[in-house]
C-alpha positions in Angstrom: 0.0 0.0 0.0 2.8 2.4 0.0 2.1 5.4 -1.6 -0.5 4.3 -3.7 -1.2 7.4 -5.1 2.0 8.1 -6.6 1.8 5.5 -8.4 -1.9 5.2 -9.2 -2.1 9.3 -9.9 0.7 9.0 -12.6 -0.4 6.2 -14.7 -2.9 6.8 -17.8 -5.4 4.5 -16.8 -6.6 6.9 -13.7 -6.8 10.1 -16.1 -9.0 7.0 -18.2 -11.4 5.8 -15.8 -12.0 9.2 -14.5 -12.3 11.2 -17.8 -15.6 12.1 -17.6 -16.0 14.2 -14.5 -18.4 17.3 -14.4 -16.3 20.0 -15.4 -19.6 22.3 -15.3 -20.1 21.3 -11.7 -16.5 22.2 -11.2 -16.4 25.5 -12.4 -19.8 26.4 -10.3 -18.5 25.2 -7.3 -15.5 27.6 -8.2 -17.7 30.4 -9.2 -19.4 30.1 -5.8 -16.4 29.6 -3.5 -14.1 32.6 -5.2 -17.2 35.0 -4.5 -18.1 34.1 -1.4 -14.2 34.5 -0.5 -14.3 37.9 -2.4 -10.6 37.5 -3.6 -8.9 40.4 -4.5 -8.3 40.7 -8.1 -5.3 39.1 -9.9 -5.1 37.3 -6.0 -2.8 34.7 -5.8 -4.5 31.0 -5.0 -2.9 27.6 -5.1 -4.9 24.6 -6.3 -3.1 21.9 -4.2 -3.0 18.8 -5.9 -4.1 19.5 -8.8 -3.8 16.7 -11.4 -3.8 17.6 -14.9 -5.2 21.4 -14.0 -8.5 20.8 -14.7 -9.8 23.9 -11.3 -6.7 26.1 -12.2 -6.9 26.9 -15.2 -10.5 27.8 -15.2 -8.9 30.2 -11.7 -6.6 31.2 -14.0 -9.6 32.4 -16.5 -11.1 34.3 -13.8 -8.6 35.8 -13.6 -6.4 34.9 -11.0 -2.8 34.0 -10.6 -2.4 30.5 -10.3 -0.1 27.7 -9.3 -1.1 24.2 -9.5 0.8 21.4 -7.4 0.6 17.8 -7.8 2.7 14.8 -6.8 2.3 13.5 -10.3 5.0 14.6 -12.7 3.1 13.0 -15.8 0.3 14.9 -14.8 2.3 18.4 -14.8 3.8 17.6 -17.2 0.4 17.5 -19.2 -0.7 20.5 -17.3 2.2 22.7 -18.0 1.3 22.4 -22.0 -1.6 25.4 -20.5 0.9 27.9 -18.5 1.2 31.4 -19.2 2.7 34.4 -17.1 0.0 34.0 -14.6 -0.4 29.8 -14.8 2.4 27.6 -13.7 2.6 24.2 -12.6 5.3 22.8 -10.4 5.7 19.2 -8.7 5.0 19.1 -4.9 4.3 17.0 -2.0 1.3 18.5 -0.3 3.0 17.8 3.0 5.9 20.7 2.4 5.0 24.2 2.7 5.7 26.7 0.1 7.5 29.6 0.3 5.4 31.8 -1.3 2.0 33.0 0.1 -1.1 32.6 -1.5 -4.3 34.7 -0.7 -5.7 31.4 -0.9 -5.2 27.8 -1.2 -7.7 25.1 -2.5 -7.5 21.1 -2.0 -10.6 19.7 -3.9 -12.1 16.5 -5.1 -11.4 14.4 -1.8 -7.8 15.1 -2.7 -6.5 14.3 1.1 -6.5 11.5 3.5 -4.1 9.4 1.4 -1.2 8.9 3.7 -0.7 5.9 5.8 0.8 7.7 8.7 -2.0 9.6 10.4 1.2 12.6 11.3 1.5 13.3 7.8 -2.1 14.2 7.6 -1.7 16.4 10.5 1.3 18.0 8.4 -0.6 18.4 5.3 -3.1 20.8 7.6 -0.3 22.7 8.9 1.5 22.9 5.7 -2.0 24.4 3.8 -1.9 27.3 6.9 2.0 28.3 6.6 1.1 28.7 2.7 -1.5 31.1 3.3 -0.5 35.4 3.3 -1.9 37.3 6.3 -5.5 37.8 5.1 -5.6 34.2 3.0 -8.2 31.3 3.5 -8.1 28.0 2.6 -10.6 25.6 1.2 -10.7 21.4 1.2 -13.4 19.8 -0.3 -14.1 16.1 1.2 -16.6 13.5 0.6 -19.1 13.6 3.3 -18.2 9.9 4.9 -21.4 10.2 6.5 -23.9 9.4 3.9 -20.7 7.9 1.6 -20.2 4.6 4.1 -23.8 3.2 4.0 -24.0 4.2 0.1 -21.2 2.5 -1.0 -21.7 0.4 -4.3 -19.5 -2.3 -3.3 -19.0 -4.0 -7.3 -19.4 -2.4 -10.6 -18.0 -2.3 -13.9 -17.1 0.9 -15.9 -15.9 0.5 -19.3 -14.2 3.9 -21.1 -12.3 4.0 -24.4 -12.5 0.0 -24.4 -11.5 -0.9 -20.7 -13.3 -2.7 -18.4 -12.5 -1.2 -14.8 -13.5 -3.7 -12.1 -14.0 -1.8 -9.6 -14.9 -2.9 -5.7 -15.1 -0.5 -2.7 -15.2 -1.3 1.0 -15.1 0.0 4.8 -12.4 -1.2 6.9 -10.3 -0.1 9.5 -11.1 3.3 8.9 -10.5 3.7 5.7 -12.7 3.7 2.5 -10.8 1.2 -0.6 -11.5 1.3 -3.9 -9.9 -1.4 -5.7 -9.4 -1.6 -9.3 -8.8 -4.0 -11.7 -8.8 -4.4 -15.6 -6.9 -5.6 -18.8 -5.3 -3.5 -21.6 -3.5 -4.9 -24.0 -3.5 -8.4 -22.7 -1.8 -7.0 -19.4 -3.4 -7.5 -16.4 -3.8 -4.4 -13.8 -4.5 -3.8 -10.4 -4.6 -0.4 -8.2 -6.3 0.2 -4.9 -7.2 3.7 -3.9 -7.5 4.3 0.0 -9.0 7.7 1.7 -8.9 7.8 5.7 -12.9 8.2 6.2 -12.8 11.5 8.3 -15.6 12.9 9.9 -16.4 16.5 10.6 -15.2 16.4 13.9 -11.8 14.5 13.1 -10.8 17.9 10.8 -12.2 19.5 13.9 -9.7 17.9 16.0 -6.7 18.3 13.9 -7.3 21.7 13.1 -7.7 22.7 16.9 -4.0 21.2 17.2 -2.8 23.1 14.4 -3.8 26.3 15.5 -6.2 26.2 12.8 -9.3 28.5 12.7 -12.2 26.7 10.7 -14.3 29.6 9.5 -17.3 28.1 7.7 -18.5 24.6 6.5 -20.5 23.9 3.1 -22.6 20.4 2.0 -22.3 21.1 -1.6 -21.1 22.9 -4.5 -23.4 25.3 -4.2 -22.4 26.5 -0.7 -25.6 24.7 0.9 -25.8 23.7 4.4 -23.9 20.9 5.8 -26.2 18.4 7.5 -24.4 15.3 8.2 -26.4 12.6 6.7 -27.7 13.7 3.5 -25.0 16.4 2.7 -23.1 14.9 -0.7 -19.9 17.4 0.3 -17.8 18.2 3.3 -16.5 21.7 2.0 -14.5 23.3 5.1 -13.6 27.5 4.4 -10.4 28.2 7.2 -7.1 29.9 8.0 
């Protein structure tokens, strides 16, 4: 299970199975969350594992000045075919502060929870706050493990651009698995995705001993209310 997701992240296959994603959905959310913000123009934001972009460049449309970071050099790499003067993409390990301050930082798409070691999720919090300015906030979107848990669709099939991905999720120990399987090419494949299933009140916890200040919390993308059992988001606004 070590690092999983450097491995999983950087392969084809996961840009494959998860090519069809709501890209309109996407850029409401982001309509929605950089208003209620009220970023300063040409403000600096981070999108914090980013993948191929997808969130910073539409920032970048907004007009904002963006940096995307992602573990994932292939998925730079593919991202860095849209910088410009105000778009750049650089390789990063969401656990390492940066240097430079953003007005505000976003980690979206259940893009945390991966590590095995439950420190290093305490150091990605911390890291997020030292990368803020003064006056910056943060946002992370999570899935709500609340109504996620007793949803779960245990077995499917999806097939895209020829595949068959096999794909089985499960509760255990904690932690919500997806595990993957397929053929390409006569080559068999198998990749498990794992997200530590925290709750409200776990972020509560950990930011409380990162000196963390949690400001607001959303259920969707269109900054509804969070109610714990029928919210589809966990969308947490701090600093």
């Amino acid at each position: 299970m070590k690092n999983w997701f450097a491995k999983w992240f950087d392969t084809k296959y996961y840009h494959i199975l998860y090519k069809d994603r709501d890209y309109q959905e996407a850029r409401m959310f982001i309509d929605n969350i950089t208003s209620y913000l009220n970023l300063p123009e040409k403000a600096k934001v981070l999108d914090l594992a980013c993948g191929k972009g997808r969130h910073s460049i539409y920032l970048n449309k907004l007009g904002f000045d963006v940096v995307g970071a992602d573990l994932s050099e292939n998925s730079i790499n593919e991202a860095k075919k849209h910088e410009n003067e105000s778009l750049h993409f650089v390789v990063h390990d969401m656990r390492e502060p940066f240097e430079q301050k953003f007005d505000a930082v976003f980690n979206l798409f259940t893009s945390f929870g991966y590590f095995d070691n439950d420190e290093d999720n305490l150091t990605t919090l911390k890291a997020i706050k030292e990368s803020l300015n003064e006056y910056g906030f943060a946002v992370l979107d999570f899935m709500n493990v609340e109504k996620v848990i007793p949803n779960l669709v245990t077995s499917e099939v999806k097939t895209v651009e020829g595949i068959d991905f096999h794909i089985k999720r499960r509760f255990e120990n904690g932690y919500i698995y997806k595990d993957i399987s397929f053929e390409d090419n006569s080559e068999k494949y198998n990749f498990t995705e794992r997200v530590k299933a925290f709750r409200l009140e776990d972020f509560e916890q950990m930011m409380d001993q990162s000196d963390i200040y949690l400001l607001d919390v959303f259920g969707d993308y269109k900054l509804g209310k969070f109610i714990k059992d029928t919210s589809d988001r966990l969308i947490m606004i701090f600093k």
